[in-house]
Z-matrix of the N, CA and C atoms (Angstrom, degrees):
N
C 1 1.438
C 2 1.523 1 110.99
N 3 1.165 2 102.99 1 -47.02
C 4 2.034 3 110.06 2 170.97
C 5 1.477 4 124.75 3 -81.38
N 6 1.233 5 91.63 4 20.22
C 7 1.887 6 96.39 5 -174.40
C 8 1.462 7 112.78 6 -58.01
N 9 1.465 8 119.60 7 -45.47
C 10 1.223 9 129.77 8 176.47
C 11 1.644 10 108.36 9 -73.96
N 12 1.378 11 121.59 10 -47.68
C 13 1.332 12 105.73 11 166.98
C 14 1.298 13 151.91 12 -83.01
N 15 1.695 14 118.14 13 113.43
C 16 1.141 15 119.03 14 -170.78
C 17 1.033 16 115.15 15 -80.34
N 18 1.891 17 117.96 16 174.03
C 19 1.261 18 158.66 17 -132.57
C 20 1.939 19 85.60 18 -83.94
N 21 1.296 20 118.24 19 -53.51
C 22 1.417 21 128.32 20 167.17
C 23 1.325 22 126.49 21 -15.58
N 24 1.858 23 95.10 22 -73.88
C 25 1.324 24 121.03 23 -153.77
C 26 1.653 25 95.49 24 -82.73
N 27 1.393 26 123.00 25 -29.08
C 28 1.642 27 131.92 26 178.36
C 29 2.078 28 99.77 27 -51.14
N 30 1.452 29 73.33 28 -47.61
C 31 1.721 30 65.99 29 -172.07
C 32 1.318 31 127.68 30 -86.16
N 33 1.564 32 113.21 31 -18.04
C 34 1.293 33 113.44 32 162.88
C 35 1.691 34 117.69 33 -62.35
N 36 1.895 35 108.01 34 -26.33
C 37 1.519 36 106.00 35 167.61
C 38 1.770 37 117.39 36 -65.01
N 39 0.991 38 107.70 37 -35.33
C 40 1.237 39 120.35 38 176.92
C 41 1.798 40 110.01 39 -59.34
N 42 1.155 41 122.77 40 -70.07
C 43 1.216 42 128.73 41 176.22
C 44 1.663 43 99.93 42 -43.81
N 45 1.116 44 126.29 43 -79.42
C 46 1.426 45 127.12 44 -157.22
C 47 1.834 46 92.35 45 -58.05
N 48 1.309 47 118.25 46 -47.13
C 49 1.545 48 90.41 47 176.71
C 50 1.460 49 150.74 48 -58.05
N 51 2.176 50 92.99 49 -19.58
C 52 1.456 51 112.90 50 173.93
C 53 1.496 52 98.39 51 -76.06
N 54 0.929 53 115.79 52 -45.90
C 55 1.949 54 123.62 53 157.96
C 56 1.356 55 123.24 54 -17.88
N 57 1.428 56 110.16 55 -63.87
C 58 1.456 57 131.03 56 163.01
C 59 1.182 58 135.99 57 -67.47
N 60 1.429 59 112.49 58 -68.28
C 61 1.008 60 107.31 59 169.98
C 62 1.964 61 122.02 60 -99.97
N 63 0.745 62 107.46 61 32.26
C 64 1.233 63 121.93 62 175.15
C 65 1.535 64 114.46 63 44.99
N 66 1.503 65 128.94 64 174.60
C 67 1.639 66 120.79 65 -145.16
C 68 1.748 67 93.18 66 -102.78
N 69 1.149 68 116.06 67 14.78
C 70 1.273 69 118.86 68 -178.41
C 71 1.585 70 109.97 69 -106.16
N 72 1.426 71 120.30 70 -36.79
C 73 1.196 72 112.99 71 155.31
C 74 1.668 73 142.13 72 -133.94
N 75 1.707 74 88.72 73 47.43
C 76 1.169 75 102.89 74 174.56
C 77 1.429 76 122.14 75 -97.19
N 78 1.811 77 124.40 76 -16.98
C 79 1.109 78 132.79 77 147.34
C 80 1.617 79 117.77 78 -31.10
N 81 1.406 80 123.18 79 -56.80
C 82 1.455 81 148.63 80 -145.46
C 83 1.681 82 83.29 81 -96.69
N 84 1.515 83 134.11 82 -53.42
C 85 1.441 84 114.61 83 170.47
C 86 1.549 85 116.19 84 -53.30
N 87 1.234 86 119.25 85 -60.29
C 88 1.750 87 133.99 86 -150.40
C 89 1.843 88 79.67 87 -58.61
N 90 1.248 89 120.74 88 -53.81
C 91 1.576 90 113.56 89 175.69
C 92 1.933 91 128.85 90 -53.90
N 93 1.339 92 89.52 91 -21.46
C 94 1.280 93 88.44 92 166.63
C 95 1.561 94 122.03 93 -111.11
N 96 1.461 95 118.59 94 -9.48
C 97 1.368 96 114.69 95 168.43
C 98 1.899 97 104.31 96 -72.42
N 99 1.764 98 99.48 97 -27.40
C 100 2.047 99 82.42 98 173.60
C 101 1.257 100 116.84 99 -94.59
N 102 1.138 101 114.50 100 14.95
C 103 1.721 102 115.80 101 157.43
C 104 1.470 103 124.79 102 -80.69
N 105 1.306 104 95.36 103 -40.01
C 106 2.009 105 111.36 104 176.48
C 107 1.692 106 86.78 105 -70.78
N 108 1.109 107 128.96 106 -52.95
C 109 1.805 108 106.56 107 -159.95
C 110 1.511 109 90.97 108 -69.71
N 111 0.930 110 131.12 109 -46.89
C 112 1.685 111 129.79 110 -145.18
C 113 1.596 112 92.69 111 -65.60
N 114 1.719 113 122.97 112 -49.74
C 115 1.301 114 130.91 113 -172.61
C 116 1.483 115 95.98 114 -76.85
N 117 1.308 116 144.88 115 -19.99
C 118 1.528 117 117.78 116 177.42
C 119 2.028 118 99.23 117 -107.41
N 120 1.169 119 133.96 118 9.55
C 121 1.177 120 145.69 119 89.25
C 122 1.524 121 107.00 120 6.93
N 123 1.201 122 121.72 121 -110.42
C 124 1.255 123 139.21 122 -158.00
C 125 1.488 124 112.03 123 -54.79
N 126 1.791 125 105.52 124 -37.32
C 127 1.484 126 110.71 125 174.92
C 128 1.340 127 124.62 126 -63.19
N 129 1.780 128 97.16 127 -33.42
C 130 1.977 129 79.86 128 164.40
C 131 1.388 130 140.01 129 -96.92
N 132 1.664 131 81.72 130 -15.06
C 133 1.641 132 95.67 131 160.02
C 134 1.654 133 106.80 132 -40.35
N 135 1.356 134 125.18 133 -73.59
C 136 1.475 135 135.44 134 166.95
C 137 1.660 136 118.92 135 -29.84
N 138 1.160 137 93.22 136 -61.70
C 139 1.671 138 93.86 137 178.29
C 140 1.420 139 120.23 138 -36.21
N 141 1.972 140 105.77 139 -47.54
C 142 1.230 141 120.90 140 -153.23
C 143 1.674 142 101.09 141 -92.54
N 144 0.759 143 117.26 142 -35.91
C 145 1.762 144 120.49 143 165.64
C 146 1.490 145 93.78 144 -43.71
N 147 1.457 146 89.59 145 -72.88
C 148 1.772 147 97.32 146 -149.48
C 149 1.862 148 111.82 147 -50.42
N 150 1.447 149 104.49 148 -11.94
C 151 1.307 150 116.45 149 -178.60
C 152 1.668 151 98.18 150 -77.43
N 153 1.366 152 114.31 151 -68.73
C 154 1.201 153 138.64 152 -171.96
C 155 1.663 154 110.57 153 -41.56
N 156 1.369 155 108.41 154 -29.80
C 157 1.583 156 126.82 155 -175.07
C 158 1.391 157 107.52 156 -93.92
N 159 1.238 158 124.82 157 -19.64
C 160 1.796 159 138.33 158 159.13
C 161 0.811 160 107.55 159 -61.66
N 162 1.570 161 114.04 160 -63.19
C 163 1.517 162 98.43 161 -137.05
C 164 1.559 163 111.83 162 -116.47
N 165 1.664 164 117.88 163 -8.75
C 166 1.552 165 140.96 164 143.08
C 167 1.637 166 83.92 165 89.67
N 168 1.180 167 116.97 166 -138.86
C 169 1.146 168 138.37 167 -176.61
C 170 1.743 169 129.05 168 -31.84
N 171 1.668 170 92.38 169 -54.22
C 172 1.485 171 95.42 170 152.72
C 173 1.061 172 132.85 171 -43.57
N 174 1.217 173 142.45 172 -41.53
C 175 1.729 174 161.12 173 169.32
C 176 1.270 175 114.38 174 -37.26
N 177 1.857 176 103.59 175 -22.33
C 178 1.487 177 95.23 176 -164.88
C 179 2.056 178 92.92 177 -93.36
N 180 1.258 179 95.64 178 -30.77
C 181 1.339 180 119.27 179 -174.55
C 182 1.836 181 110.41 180 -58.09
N 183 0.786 182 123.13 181 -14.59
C 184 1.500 183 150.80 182 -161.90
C 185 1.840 184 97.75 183 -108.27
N 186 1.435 185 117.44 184 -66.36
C 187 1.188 186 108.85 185 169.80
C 188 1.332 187 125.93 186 -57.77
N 189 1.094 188 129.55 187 -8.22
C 190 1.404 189 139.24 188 -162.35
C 191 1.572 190 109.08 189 -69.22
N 192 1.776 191 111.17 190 -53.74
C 193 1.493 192 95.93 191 177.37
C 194 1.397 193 102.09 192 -101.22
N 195 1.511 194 138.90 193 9.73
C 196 1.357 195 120.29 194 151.66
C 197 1.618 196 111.94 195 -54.05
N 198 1.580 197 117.07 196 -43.60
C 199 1.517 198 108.63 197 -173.73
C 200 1.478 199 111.01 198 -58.43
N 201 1.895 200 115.27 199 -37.64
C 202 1.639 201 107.24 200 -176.60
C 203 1.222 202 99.77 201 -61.10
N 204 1.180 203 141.75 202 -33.63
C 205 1.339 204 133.81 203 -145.45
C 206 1.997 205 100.16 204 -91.55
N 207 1.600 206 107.38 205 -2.86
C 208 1.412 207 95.21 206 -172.52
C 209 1.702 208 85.42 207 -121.24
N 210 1.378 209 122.42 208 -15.96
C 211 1.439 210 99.22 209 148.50
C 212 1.593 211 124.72 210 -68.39
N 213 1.415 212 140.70 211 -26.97
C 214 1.527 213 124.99 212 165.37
C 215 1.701 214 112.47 213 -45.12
N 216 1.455 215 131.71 214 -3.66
C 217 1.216 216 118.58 215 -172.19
C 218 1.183 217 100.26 216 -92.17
N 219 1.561 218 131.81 217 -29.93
C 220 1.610 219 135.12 218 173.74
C 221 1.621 220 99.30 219 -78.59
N 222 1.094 221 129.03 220 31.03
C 223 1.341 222 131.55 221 177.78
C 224 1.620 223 118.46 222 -65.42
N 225 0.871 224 161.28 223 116.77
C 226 1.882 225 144.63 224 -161.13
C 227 1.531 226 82.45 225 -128.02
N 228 1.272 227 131.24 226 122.32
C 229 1.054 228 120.07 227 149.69
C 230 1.431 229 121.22 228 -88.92
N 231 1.277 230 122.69 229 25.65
C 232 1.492 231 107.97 230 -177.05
C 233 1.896 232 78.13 231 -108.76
N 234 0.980 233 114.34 232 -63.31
C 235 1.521 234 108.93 233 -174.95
C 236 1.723 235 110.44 234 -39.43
N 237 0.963 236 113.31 235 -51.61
C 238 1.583 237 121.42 236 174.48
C 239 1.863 238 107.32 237 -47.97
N 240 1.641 239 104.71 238 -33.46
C 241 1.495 240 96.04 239 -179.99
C 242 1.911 241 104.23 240 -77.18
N 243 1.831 242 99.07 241 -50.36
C 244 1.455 243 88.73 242 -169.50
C 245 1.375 244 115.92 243 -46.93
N 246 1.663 245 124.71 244 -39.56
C 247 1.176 246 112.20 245 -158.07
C 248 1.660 247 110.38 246 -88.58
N 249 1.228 248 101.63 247 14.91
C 250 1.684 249 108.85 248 -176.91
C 251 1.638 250 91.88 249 -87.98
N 252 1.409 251 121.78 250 -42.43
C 253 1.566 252 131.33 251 -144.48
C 254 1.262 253 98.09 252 -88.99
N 255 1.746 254 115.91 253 -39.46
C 256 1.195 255 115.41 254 -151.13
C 257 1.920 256 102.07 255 -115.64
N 258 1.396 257 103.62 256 -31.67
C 259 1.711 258 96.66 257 171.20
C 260 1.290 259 106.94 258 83.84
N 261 1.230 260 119.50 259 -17.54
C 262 1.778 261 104.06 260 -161.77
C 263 1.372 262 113.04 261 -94.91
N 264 1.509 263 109.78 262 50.52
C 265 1.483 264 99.69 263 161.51
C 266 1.628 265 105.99 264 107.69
N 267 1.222 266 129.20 265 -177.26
C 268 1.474 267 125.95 266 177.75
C 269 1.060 268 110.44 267 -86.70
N 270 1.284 269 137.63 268 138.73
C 271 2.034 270 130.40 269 153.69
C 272 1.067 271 112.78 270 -8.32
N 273 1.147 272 112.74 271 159.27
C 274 1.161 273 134.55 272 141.89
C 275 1.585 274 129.67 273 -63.21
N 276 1.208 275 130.65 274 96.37
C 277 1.114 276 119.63 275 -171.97
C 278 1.976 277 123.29 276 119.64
N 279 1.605 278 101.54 277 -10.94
C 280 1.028 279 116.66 278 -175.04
C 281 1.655 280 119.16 279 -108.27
N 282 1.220 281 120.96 280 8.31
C 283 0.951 282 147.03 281 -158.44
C 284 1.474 283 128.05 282 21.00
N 285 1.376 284 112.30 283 45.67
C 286 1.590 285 115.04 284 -133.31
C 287 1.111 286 155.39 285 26.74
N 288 1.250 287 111.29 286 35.32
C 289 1.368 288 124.25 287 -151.44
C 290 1.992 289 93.09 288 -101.18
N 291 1.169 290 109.69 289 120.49
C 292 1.659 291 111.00 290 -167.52
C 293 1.935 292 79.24 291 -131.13
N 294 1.344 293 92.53 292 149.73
C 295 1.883 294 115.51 293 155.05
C 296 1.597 295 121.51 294 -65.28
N 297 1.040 296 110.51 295 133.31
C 298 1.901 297 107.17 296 146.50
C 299 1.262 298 111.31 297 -6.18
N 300 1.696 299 101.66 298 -79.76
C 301 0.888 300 102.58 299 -158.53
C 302 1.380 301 128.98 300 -73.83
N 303 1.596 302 113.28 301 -41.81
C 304 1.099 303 121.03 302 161.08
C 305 1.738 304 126.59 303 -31.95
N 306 1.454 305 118.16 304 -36.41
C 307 1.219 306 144.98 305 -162.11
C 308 1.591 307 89.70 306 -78.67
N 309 1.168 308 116.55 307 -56.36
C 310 1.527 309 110.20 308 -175.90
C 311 1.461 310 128.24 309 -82.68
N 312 1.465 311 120.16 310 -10.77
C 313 1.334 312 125.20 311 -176.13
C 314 1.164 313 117.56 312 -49.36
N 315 1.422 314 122.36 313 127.90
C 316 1.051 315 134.34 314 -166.88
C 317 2.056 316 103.07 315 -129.43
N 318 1.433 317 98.44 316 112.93
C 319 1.319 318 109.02 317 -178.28
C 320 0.800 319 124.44 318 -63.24
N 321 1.677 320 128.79 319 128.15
C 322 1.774 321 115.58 320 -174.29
C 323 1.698 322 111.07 321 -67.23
N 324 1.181 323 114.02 322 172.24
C 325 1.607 324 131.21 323 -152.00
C 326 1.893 325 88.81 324 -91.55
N 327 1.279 326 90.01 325 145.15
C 328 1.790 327 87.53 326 -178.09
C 329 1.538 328 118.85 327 -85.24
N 330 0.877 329 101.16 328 142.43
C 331 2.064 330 106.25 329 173.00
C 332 1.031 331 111.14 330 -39.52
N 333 1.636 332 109.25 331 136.49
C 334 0.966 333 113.95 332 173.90
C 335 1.501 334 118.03 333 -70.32
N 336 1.248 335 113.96 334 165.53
C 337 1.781 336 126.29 335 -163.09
C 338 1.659 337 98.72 336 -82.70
N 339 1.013 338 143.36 337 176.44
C 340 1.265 339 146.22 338 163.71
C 341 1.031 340 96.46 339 -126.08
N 342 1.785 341 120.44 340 156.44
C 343 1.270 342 132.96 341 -176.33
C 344 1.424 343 118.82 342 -85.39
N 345 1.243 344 122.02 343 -145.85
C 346 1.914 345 89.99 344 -179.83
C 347 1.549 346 83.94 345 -128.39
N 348 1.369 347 103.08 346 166.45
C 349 1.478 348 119.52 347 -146.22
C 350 1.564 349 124.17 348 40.27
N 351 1.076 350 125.93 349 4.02
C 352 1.856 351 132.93 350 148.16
C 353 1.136 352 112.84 351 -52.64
N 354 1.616 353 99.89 352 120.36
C 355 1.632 354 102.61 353 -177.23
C 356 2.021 355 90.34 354 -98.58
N 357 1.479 356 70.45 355 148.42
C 358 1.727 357 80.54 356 175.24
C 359 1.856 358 124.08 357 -57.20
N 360 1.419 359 113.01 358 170.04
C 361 1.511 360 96.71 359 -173.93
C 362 1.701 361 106.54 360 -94.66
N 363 1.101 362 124.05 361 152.01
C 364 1.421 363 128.08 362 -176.10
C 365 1.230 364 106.69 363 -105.32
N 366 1.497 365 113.74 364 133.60
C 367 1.127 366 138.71 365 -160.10
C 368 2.289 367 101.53 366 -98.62
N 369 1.186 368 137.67 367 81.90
C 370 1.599 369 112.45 368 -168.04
C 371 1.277 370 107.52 369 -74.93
N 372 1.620 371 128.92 370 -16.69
C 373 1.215 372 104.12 371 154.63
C 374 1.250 373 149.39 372 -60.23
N 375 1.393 374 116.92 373 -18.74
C 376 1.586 375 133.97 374 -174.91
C 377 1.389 376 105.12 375 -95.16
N 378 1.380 377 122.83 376 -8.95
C 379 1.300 378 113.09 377 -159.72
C 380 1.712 379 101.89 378 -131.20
């Protein structure tokens, strides 16, 4: 859940809350902001059972393109270019580990060439 938030930004929350709410009842908040996570915590814990206990087998079928969709975040597009250009195999360092999606990209087809003295075609919406 804190992956994105650093060690920094914790304490700048901290400061502006002793700021705010002052050191007398900011103990009595920080205790109730980890009660709301812990209880909505628990709510999806619940949700996701209770889903999982519906719908059996399907459930797993359902996660399937949530996971592609959380491999596009390890996405590199510069690696995705070298190994398009160059073919030789995965990086170094990446352990081959490629996306769905990445795995299937299929590059669109290149423009066509114009002949010489062909003026290009004009677009009046774009222009």
């Amino acid at each position: 859940m804190f992956d994105s938030i650093g060690w920094g930004e914790i304490m700048v929350l901290v400061v502006a809350g002793l700021f705010i709410l002052g050191p007398e009842r900011l103990p009595a908040a920080a205790a109730w902001v980890g009660k709301a996570i812990r209880q909505v915590r628990e709510y999806a814990t619940g949700a996701r059972e209770q889903l999982r206990g519906e719908l059996g087998p399907e459930f797993d079928e359902l996660r399937k393109p949530l996971e592609e969709l959380r491999g596009l975040r390890s996405f590199n597009p510069r690696t995705a270019v070298r190994r398009t250009l160059f073919d030789d195999g995965p990086e170094p360092g990446t352990n081959g580990h490629t996306s769905a999606a990445a795995a299937s990209y299929t590059p669109p087809p290149p423009p066509e060439r114009l002949a010489k003295n062909e003026r290009p075609p004009i677009d009046p919406d774009a222009t």
